[in-house]
C-alpha positions in Angstrom: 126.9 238.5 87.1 129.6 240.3 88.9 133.4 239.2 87.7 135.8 239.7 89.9 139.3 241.5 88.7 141.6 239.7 86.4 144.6 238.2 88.1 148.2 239.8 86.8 151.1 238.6 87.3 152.6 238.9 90.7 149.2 239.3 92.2 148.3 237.5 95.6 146.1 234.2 95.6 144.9 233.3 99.1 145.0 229.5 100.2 141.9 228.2 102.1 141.0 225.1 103.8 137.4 225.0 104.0 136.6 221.4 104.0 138.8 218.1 104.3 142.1 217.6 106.2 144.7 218.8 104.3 148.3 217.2 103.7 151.2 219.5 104.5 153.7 218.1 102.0 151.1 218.4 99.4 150.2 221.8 100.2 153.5 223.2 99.9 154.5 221.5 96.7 150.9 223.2 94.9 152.1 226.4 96.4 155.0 226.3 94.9 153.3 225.4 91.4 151.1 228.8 92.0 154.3 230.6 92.3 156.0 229.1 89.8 152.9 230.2 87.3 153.9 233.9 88.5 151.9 234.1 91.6 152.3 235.1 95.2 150.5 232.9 97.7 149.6 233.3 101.0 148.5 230.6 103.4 146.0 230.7 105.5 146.1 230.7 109.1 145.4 227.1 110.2 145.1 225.5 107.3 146.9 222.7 108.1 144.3 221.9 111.5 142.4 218.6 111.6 138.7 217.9 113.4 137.7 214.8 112.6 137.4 214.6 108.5 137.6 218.0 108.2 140.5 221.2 108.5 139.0 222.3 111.7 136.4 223.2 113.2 133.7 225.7 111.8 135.0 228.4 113.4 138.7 227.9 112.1 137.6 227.0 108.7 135.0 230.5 108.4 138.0 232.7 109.8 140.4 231.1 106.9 137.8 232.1 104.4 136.6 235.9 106.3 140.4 237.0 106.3 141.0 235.9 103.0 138.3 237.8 101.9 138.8 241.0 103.7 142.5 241.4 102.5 143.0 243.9 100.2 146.2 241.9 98.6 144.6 239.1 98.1 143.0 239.0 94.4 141.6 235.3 94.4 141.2 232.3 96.7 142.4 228.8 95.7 140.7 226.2 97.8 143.6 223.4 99.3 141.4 220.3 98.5 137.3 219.1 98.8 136.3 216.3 100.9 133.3 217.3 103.3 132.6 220.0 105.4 131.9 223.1 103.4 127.9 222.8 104.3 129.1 223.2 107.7 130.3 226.6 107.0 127.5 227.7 104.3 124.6 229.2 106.8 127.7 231.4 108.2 129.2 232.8 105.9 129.2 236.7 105.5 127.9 237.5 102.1 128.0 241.0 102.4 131.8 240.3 102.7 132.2 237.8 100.1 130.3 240.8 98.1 132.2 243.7 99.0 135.4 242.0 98.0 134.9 239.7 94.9 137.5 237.2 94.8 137.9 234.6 91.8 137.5 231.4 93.6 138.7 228.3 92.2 138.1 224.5 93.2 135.5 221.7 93.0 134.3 218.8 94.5 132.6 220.1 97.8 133.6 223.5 96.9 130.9 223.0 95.0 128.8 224.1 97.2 130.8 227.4 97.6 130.3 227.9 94.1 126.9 227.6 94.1 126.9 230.5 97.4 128.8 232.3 94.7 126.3 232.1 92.2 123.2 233.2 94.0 125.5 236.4 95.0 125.7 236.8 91.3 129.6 235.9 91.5 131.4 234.1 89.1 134.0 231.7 90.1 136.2 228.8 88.6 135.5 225.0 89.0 139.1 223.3 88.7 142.1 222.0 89.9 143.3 222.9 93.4 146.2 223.6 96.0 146.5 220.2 97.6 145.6 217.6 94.5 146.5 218.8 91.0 148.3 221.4 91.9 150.3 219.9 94.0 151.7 216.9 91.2 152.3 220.4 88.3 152.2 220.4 84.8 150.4 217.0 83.9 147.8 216.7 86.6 146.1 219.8 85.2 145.7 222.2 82.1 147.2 225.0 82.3 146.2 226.8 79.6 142.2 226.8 80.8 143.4 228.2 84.5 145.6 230.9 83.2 142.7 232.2 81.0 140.1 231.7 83.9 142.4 233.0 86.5 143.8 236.4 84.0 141.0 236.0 81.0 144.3 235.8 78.9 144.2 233.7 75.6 140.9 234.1 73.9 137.4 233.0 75.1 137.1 229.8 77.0 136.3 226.6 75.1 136.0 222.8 75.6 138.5 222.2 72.7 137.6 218.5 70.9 136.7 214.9 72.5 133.1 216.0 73.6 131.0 212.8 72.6 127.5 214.0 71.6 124.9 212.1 73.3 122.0 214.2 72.2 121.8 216.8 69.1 121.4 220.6 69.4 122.1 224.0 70.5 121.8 225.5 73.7 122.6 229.2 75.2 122.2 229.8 78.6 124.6 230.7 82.4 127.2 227.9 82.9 126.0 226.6 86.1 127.3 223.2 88.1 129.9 221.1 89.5 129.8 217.8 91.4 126.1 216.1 91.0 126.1 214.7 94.7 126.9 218.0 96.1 124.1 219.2 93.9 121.7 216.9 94.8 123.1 217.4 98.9 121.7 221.1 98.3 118.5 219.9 97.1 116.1 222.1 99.3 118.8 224.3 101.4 118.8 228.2 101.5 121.8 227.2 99.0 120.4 224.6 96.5 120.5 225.0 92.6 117.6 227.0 90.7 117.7 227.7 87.3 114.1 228.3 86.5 114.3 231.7 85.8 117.6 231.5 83.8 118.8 229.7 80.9 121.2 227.8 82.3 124.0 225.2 80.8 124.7 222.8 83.4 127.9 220.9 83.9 127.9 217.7 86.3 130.5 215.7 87.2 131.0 212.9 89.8 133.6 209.8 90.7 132.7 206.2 92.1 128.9 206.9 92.0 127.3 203.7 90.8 124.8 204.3 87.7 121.6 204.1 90.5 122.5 207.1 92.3 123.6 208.9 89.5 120.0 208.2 88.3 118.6 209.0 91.8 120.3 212.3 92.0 119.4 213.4 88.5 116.0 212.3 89.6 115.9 214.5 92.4 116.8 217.7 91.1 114.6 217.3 88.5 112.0 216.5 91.3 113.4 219.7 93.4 112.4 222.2 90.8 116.4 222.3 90.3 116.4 221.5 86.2 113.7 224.1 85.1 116.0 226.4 83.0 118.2 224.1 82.1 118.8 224.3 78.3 121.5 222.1 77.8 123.7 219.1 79.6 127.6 218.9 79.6 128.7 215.5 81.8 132.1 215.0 83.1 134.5 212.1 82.8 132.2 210.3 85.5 135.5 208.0 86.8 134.1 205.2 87.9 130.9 205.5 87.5 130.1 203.3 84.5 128.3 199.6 85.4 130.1 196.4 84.8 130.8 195.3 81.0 127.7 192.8 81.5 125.4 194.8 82.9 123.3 195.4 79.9 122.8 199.2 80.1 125.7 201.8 79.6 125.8 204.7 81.9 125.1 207.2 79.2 121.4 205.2 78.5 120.7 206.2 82.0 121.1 209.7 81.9 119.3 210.1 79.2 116.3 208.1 80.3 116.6 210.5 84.0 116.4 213.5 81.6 114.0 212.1 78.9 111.8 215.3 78.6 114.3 217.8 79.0 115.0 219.0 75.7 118.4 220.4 74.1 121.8 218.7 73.6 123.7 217.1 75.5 127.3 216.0 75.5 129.7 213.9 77.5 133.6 214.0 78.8 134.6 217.4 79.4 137.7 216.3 82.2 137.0 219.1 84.8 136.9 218.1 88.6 137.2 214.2 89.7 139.3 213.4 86.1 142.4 211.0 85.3 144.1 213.2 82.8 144.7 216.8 83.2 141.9 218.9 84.9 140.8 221.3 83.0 139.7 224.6 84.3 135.5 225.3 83.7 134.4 229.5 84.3 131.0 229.0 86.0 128.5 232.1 86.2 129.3 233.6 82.8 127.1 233.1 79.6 128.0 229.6 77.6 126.9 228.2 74.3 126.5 224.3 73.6 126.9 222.8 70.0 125.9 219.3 69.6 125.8 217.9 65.8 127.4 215.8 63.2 129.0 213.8 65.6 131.0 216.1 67.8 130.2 218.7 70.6 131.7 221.6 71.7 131.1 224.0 75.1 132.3 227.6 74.6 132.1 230.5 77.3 130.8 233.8 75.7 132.4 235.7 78.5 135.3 235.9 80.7 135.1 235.0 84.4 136.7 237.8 85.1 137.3 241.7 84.0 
């Protein structure tokens, strides 16, 4: 994997708009968090257009991301907010760019796809909080200790810190690969979809209001894809509101566990990265993980930086 330069102080982080409408107000109050951490920021060009339930239209939305990438004094993108649209943009995208210019780029939800465009260019990149949402409401809304050491590789090597609940015992070493499980699944036989057959891989998956059926379905289907076949070990997210009713008789953990009955090594629940109610915690994807799962507690640690 290629890891972009470490962010310093005073360096430049670009602001994109690459998938849903973004709110002006908003924007400007997470910009001012990013230079409050000791950042400059630069917006970009159109980020505040609207087309439908998206910032624009693909050609907007591409040139935000193309100029961010081709200036020199910009050292990382931060991504305004998700929503839909970034699949749109995917088949355009200039890779030789985007590899000529590594840029540390941090969000989730449908970035999530961007992530994964990242990966198969052998990018890392940074699944946390961005401009728009967390950002945007400062200190509690997201950790800041995990994005300064993702953003600056400041503070010691990543880790999940405690509250993992172990749902299966073990320990697993592989690439920490993932993000938001229906944008996973989306991918699911695109020029972009998740493989990990050839690669050890951790995977992380997180969601919000997907009933405990789909969440099923889509673990299903990218087992069915091929998706799953490196896949050594299983970190879930907080999953808000995605647990069945008190009386349902089945608990949303039972369920991924019977979807990924067969696939052996640990696996553990409730790291709060992406769709979360507490602080969102920042998660380095593309660098090498380990997974601990035993005597009643789990614990994610990165073996590398995200970045140099």
């Amino acid at each position: 994997m290629a890891r972009p330069r470490a962010l310093r102080r005073g360096d430049r982080i670009g602001v994109a708009a690459p998938a849903g409408p973004v709110d002006a107000e908003r924007l400007a109050r997470g910009v001012a968090e990013l230079e409050r951490l000791g950042f400059a920021v630069s917006v970009a060009d159109d980020a505040l257009e609207r087309r439908g339930f998206t910032a624009g239209d693909v050609e907007t939305r591409l040139r935000q991301l193309h100029t961010l990438f081709a200036d020199g004094e910009v050292k990382a993108i931060a991504c305004a907010r998700g929503g839909a649209g970034l699949l749109q943009l995917l088949p355009h995208l200039d890779r030789e760019l985007l590899l000529a210019q590594p840029k540390l780029v941090l969000g989730y939800s449908d970035v999530t796809l961007l992530h994964l465009l990242l990966g198969q260019l052998g990018l890392t990149s940074l699944h946390g909080p961005m401009v728009a949402r967390e950002l945007a409401d400062g200190d509690g809304a997201y950790d800041r200790p995990s994005l300064w050491q993702g953003m600056t590789g400041e503070g010691g090597p990543w880790a999940s810190g405690p509250g993992l609940v172990p749902l299966r015992d073990g320990k697993a070493e592989g690439v920490l690969r993932g993000g938001c499980l229906s944008l996973l699944a989306a991918a699911a036989g695109t020029p972009w979809a998740l493989r990990t057959g050839d690669e050890a891989t951790i995977l992380f998956l997180e969601d919000v209001d997907e009933p405990p059926y789909r969440i099923d379905r889509m673990l299903r289907q990218l087992r069915l894809s091929g998706a799953l076949g490196g896949v050594r070990g299983v970190v879930l997210g907080e999953m808000r509101g995605c647990r069945p009713a008190r009386d349902a008789g089945y608990t949303l953990e039972e369920v991924v566990l019977e979807a990924l009955a067969g696939l052996d090594g640990p696996v553990v629940a409730g790291l709060p990265s992406g769709h979360v109610s507490s602080a969102n915690v920042t998660v380095p994807l593309g660098v090498p993980a380990r997974l601990t799962c035993r005597d009643g507690g789990g614990h994610l640690e990165a073996c590398e930086p995200a970045v140099r």
